[in-house]
N, C-alpha and C positions, 0 to 999 in steps of 0.2 A: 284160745282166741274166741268172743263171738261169732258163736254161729251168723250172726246178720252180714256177719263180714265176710266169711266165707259162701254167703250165698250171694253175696251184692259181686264178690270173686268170679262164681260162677256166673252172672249174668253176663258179666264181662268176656265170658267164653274162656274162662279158666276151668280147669280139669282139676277136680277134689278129690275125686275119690281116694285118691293115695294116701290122704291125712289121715293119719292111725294114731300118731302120737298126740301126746298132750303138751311137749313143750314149747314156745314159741319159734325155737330154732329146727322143730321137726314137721312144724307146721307150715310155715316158711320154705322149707328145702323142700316140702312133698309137693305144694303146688304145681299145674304145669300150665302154662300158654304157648300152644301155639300159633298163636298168632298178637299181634302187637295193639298196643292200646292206643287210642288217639283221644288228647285232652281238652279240653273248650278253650283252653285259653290259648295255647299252642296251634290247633286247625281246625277250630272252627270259626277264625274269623276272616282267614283268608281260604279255606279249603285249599291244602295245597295239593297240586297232581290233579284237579277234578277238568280243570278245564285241556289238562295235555290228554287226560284218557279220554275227551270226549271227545276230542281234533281225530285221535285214531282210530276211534270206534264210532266215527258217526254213520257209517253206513249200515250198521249193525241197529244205531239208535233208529233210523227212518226205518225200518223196515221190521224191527222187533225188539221194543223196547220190556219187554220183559225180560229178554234174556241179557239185553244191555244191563239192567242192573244189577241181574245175579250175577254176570261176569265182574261188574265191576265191585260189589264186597270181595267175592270171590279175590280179586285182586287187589284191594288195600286192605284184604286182611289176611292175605297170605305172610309166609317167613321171611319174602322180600324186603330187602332194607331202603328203596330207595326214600332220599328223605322229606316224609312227608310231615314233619312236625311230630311222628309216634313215639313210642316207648316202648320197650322190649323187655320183659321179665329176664329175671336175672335171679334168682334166690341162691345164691352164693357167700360162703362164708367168706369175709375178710378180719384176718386173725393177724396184724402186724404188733402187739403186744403177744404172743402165744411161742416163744420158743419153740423150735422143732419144726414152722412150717415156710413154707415158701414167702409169703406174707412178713413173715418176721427177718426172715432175712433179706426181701428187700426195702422192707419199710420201718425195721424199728429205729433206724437212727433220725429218721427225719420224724417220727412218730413221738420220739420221746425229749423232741428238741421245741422248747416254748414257743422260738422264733418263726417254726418256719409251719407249726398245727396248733388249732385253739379249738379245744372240744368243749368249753365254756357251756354254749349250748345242749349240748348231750349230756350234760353234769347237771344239767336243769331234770332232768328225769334215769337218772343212773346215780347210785353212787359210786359206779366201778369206774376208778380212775384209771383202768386201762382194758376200757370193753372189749369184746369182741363184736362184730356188726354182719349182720347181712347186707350185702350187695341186692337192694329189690328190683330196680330197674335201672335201663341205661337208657340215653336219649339221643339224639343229635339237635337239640335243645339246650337253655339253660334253667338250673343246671342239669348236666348231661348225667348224673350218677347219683342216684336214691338210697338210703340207706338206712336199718332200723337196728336200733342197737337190742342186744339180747339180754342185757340185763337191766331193760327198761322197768319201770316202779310200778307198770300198767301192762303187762304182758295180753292180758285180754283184747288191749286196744292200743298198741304201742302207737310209740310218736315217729315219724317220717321228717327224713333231715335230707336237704338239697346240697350236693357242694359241685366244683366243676372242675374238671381237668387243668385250668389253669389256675386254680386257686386251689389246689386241691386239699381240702379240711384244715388249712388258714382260714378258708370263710365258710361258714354253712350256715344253711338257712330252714327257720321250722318250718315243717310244709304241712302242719296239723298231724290230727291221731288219722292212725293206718283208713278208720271207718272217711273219715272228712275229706280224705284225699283219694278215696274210690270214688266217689261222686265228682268227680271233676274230669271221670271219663264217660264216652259217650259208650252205650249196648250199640249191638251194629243196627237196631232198629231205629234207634235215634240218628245214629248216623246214614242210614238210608235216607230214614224223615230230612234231614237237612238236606242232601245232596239233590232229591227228587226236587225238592223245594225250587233250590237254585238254577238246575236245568230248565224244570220246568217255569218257573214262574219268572227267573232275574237273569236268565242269559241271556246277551241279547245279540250274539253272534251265531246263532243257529242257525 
């Protein structure tokens, strides 16, 4: 994998150091986040939760806004799920072609049925007609599950596929190479810069 990407990773407040291996499924599985990512298009155009943390914490805000906003990264970038538009790293294999795993016994018959999965899309940069994938993130968005196949033709820079719970890999959608689709998350410095913005500048129930 590009190093670019593994450090556009870490900005993101992902934990690298465990990346030893060279293959893209060892590179993948080592990453770690603790804590979830939030994307421009999903909240930053409503800020979701900004306005309920600010109903509970305003006597904190008049009286020390500094520690108001450390508490409040501190809190939408904790493990908490509440849902505010984020992403949760996931680097999990899903092996439903793979005999022997859990995976395969309960997804190969819907996996290797035309009607009901179209990897069409994923056959655009694989020639493995029955990939294996990593699970990269989960959402409470759409779609809610990310996923990069490993025997992508670009392992350097693979491609990001969208599909959803209710369609699940009947439909998927390209979400660009791994590097194009980490710029579509904010560092928490950016996401401070917007949040101070709004309080400060466009709230207008303070």
């Amino acid at each position: 994998m590009k190093q670019e990407i593994l450090e556009r990773i870490k900005e993101l407040g992902g934990n690298i150091d465990n990346v030893k291996g060279t293959s893209l499924q060892e590179v993948l599985q080592a990453i770690e986040f603790k804590q979830p990512l939030y994307p421009h298009e999903l909240w930053g155009t409503e800020l979701y939760g900004i306005d309920e943390y600010y109903a509970k914490n305003k006597t904190l805000y008049s009286e020390n806004k500094e520690s108001f906003y450390l508490n409040l990264i501190k809190h939408f970038f904790s493990e908490q799920e509440n849902p505010y538009g984020q992403m949760f790293y996931r680097g999990t294999l899903f092996t439903p072609y793979k005999k022997g795993t859990a995976d395969y016994d309960e997804w190969n018959d819907i996996f290797t049925d035309d009607d009901e999965v179209d990897l069409s899309e994923i056959y655009t940069v694989s020639q493995n007609k029955q990939p294996d994938l990593i699970n990269l993130l989960f959402s409470n968005g759409f779609p809610d599950n990310l996923y990069i196949c490993l025997s992508d033709n670009n392992p350097d820079n693979p491609t990001v596929f969208g599909t959803d719970h209710e369609e699940f890999f009947s439909e998927i959608s390209n979400e660009g190479t791994l590097s194009e689709f980490l710029e579509q998350f904010y560092t928490k410095d950016e996401f401070l810069k917007i949040v101070t913005n709004y309080i400060e500048n466009e709230k207008t129930d303070k």
